[in-house]
Every structure is written in structure tokens, then in C-alpha cells.
C-alpha positions in Angstrom: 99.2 14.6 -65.9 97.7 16.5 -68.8 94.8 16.8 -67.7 95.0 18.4 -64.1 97.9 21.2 -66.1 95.2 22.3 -69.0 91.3 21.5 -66.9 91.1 22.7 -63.2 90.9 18.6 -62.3 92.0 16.4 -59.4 94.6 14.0 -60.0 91.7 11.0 -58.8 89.0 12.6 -61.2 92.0 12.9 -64.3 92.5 8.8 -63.5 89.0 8.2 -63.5 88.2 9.6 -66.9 91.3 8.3 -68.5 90.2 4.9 -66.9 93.4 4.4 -65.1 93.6 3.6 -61.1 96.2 5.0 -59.6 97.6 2.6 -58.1 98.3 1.6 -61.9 100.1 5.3 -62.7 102.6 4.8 -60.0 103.2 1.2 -60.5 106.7 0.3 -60.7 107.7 -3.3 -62.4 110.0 -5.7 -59.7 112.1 -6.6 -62.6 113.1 -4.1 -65.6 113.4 -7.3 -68.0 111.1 -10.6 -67.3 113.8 -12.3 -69.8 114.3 -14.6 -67.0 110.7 -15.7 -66.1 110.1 -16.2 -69.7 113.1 -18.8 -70.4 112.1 -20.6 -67.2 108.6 -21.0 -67.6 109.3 -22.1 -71.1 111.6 -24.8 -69.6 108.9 -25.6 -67.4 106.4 -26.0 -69.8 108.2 -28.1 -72.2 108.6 -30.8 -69.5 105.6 -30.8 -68.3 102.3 -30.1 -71.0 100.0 -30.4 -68.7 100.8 -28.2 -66.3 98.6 -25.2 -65.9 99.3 -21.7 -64.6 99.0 -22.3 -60.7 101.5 -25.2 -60.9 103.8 -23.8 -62.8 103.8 -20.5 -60.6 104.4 -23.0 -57.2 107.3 -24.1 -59.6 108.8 -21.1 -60.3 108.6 -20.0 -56.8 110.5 -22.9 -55.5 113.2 -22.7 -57.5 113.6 -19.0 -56.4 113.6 -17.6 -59.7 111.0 -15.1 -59.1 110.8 -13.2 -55.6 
């Protein structure tokens, strides 16, 4: 970071005052493109309107299309 090369600061105080965990700074996504979660959840919700998030997660799940 920046901050630790120009300030004498630990890498946990540099998150904290940028207001980023760091957990967060090394995060790495599962999936370079969520294309695929996108379509399918769109399916999903054109079928069923009523469906809220928590359903439509189990859904998704099921099927296999996101693991």
C-alpha cells in the first residue's frame, strides 16, 4: 500500500484509515465473470415474481450453477 511506502504505518493501521478490512484487500472473486449467475437468476425471476432473494439462492444452488 501507499501508505505504509510514504508514512512509517502498519499494513492494519493503513486499512483502518482507508476504511478497508483486510480481509477485503486480499479478497479474491470465485468467478472472474458472474455472467452466468446473472442470466440464471434472471430466468429465475421471470418465472417466478414473487420469489425473494433466499428462494431464489436455494434455487440457484440446486441446480448447481453457483458453487
Amino acid at each position: 500500500m501507499q501508505l505504509q511506502e510514504s508514512h512509517s504505518v502498519t499494513f492494519a493501521m493503513s486499512c483502518a484509515i482507508v476504511g478497508l478490512s483486510r480481509c477485503a484487500y486480499y479478497y479474491q472473486p470465485k468467478l472472474p465473470d458472474d455472467s452466468v449467475i446473472v442470466s440464471v437468476l434472471g430466468a429465475i425471476t421471470d418465472k417466478h415474481l414473487r420469489w425473494g432473494f433466499p428462494k431464489c439462492f436455494n434455487r440457484i444452488r440446486k441446480l448447481g450453477s453457483y458453487q
